[in-house]
C-alpha positions as CSV (number, residue, x, y, z in Angstrom):
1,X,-21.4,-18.4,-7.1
2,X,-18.5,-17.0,-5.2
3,X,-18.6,-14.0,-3.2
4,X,-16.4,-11.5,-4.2
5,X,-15.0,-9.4,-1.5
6,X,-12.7,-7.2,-3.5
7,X,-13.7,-5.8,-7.0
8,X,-10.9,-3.7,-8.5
9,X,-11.7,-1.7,-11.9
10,X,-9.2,0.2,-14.2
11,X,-7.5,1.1,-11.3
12,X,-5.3,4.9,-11.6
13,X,-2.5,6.1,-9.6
14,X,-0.8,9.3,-10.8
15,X,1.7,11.4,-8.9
16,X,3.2,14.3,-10.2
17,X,7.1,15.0,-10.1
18,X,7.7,17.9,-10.9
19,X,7.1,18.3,-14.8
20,X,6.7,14.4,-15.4
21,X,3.5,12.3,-14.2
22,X,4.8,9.1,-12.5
23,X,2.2,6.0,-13.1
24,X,2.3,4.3,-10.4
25,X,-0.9,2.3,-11.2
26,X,-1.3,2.4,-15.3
27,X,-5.4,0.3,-15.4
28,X,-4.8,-2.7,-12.9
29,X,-8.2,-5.0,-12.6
30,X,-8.8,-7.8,-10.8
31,X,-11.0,-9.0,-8.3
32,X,-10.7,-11.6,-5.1
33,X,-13.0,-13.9,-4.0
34,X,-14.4,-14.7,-0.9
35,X,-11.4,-17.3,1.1
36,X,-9.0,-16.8,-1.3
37,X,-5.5,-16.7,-0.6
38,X,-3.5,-14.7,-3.0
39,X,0.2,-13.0,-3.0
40,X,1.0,-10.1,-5.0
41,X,4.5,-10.0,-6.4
42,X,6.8,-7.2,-7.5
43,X,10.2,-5.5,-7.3
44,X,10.3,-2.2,-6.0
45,X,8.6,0.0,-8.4
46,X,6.3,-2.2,-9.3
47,X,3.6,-0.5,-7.7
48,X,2.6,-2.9,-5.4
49,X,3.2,-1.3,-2.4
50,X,0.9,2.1,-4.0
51,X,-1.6,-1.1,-4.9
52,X,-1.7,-2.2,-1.3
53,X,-1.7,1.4,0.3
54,X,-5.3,1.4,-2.0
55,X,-6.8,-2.2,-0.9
56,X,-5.9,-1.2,2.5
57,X,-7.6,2.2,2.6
58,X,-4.7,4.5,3.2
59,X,-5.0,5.9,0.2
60,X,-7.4,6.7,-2.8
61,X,-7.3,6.1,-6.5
62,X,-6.5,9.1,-9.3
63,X,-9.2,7.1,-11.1
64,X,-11.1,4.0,-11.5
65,X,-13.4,2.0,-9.3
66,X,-12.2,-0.2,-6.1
67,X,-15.1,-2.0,-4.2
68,X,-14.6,-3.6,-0.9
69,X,-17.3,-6.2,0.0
70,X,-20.1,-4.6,-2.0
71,X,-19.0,-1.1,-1.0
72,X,-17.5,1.2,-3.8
73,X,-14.9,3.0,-1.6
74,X,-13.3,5.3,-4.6
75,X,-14.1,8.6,-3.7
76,X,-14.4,8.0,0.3
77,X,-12.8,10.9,2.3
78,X,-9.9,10.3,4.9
79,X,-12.6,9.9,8.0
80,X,-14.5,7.5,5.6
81,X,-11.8,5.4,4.6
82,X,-10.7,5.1,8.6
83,X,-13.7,3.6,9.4
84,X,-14.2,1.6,7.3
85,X,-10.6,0.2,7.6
86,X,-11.1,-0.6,11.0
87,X,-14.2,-2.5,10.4
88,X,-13.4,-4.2,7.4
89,X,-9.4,-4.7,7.1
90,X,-6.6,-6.6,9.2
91,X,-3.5,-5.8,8.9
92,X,0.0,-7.4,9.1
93,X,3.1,-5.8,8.5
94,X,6.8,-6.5,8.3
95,X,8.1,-4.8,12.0
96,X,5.3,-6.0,13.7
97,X,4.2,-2.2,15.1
98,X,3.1,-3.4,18.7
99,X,3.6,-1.2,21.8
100,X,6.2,-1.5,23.4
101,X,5.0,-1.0,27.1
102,X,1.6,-3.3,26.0
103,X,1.1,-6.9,26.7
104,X,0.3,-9.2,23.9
105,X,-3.6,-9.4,25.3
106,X,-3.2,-5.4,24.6
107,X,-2.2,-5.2,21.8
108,X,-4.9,-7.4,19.8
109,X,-7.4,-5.5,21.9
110,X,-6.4,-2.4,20.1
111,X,-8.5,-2.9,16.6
112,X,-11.5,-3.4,19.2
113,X,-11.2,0.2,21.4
114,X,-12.8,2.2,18.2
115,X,-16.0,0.2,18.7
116,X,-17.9,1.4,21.8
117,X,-20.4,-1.5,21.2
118,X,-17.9,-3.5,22.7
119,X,-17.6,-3.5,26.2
120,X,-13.8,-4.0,28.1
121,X,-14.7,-7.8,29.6
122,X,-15.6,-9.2,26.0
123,X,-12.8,-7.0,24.4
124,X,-10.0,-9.0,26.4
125,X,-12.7,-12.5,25.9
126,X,-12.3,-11.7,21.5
127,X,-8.6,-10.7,22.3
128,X,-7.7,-14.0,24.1
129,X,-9.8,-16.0,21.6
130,X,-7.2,-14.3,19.0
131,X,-4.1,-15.3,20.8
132,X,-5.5,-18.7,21.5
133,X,-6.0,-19.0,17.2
134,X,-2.4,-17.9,16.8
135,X,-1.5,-20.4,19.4
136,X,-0.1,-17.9,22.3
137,X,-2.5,-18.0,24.7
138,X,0.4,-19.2,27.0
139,X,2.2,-15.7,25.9
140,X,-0.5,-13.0,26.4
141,X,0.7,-11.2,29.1
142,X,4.3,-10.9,27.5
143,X,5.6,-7.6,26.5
144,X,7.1,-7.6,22.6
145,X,10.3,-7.2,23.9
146,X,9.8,-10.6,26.0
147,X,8.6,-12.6,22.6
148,X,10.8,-13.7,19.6
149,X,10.3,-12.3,16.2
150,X,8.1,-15.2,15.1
151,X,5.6,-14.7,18.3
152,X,5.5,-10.7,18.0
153,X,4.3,-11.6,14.4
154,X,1.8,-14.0,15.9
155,X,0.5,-11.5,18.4
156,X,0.6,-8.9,15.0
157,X,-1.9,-11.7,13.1
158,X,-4.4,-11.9,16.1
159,X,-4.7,-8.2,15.9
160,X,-5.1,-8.2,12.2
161,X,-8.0,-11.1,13.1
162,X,-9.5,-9.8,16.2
163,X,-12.1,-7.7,14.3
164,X,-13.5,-10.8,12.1
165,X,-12.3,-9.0,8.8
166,X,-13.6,-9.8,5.6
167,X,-9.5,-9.8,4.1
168,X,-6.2,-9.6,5.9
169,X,-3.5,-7.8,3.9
170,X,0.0,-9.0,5.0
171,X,3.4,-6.8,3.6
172,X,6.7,-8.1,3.7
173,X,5.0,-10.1,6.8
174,X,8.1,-12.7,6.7
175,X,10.6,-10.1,5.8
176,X,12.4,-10.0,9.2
177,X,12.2,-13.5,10.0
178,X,14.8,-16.8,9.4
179,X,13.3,-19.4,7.4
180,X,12.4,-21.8,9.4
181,X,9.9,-19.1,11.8
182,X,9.0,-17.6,7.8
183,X,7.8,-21.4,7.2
184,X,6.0,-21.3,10.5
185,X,3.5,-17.9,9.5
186,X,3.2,-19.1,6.6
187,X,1.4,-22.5,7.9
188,X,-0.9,-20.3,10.2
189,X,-1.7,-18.3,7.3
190,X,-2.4,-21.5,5.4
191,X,-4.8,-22.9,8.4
192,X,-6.7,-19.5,8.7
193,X,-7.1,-19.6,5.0
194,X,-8.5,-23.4,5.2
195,X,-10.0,-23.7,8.4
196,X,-11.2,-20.4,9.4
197,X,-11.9,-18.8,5.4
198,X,-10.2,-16.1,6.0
199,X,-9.3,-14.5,2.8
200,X,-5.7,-13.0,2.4
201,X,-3.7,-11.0,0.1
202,X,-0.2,-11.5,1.1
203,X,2.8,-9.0,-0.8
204,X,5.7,-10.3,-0.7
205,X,8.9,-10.1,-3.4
206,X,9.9,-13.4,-2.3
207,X,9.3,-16.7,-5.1
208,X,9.4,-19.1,-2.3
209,X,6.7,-17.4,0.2
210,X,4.9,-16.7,-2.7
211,X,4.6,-20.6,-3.2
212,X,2.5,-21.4,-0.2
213,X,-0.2,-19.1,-1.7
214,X,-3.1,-20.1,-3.9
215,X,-2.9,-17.3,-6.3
216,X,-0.5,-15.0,-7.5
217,X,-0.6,-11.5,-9.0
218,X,2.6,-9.7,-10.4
219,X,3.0,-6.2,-11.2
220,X,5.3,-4.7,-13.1
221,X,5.3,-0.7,-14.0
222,X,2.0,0.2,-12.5
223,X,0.7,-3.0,-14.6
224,X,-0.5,-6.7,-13.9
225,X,1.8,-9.1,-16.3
226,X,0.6,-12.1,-14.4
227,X,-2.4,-13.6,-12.6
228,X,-2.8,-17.1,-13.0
229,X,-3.3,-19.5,-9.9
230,X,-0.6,-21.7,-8.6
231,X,-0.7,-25.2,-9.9
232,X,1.9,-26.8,-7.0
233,X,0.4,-24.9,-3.5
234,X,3.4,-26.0,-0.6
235,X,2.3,-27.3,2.4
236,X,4.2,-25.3,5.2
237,X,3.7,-27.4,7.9
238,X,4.8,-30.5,5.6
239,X,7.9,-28.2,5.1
240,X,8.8,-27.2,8.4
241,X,8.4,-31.4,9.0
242,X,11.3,-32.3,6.3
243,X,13.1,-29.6,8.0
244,X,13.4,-31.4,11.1
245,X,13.4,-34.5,9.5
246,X,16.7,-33.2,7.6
247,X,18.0,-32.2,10.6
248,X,18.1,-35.0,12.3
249,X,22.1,-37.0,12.6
């Protein structure tokens, strides 16, 4: 039997505007098993981003019942939802969000400095292990503003890994990238998924990104209209090969 890392129940997001309640999750269920590798799909008001804000801990549900490997996180308070964040979640997003004045070795360490059971030698020996996974060990002394798009998001992915999480959520994580460097994450995604397990819930508004994924949830008005899996998964790597294959005179 799979083990099912995310367990979402009749799901509730009300905000109030003014006189008018704005739904911005109307009863969304669904669940994600253990090395799965799902996007979620939506325009902008879809509620997907409110959705994700919830899965990642940043926010709480008006109502309903979201468990995180076996942990029913629903009525957690700010503090309890923080911790358990950092212990449980990676996170990739679409600017990247490294520090400036911090090499890439830094940066992934960063998940890792809330945990004092971890002492500084085998916080740079799990950050370089990271880097070395996102192949960039030969970059992990680089500032950001010394790495191209595609490696600042690389660096972004072994900090969203460093911590083992039991689920990386990715948003937008291709959304400042050409497509050729969009192909590229996409394939790493692909070989954490396959050789590593990881499992990963990817939002993205984009058909073709959404086409390397296993799975695919859309939303529409606070509601799920689609969940079904995806019967022709792309290989990115073979992708980015008929690229350069293309290319060539």
């Amino acid at each position: 039997m799979a083990n099912v890392i995310v367990d979402i129940k009749n799901l509730m997001r009300l905000f109030k505007m003014g006189e008018e309640t704005i739904h911005a999750l109307d009863g969304v269920s669904f669940s994600i098993n253990q090395s799965e590798f799902l996007t979620i799909m939506g325009s902008s008001g879809s509620g997907k981003t409110t959705l994700l804000n919830i899965m990642g801990c940043l926010d709480r549900p008006t109502s309903g019942r979201y468990i995180l490997d076996g942990t029913d996180i629903s009525s957690f308070s700010k503090t309890e939802l923080a911790r358990f964040r950092n212990k449980k979640l990676g996170f990739v997003f679409q600017t990247y969000n490294l520090l400036a004045r911090t090499s890439a070795l830094e940066n992934v360490e960063l998940p890792l400095l809330y945990n004092p059971a971890i002492s500084s030698k085998k916080r740079k020996e799990l950050a370089s292990e990271a880097l070395d996974a996102v192949k960039l060990s030969d970059r992990m002394y680089h500032f950001p503003n010394q790495l191209s798009g595609g490696q600042q998001q690389r660096v972004a992915i072994a900090r969203a890994i460093v911590n083992d999480p039991v689920m990386i959520l990715a948003d937008e994580a291709t959304g400042n990238l050409d497509s050729k460097t969009s192909y590229e994450i996409m394939a790493l995604f692909q070989e954490l998924n396959e050789t590593k397990g990881k499992t990963i819930a990817f939002v993205t508004h984009e058909v073709d990104i959404a086409s390397f994924s296993k799975r695919t949830i859309q939303l529409r008005d606070g509601k799920i209209i689609k969940d079904e899996p995806n019967k022709n998964v792309r290989n990115a790597r073979e992708v980015l090969q008929n690229m350069k294959v293309t290319a060539v005179p």
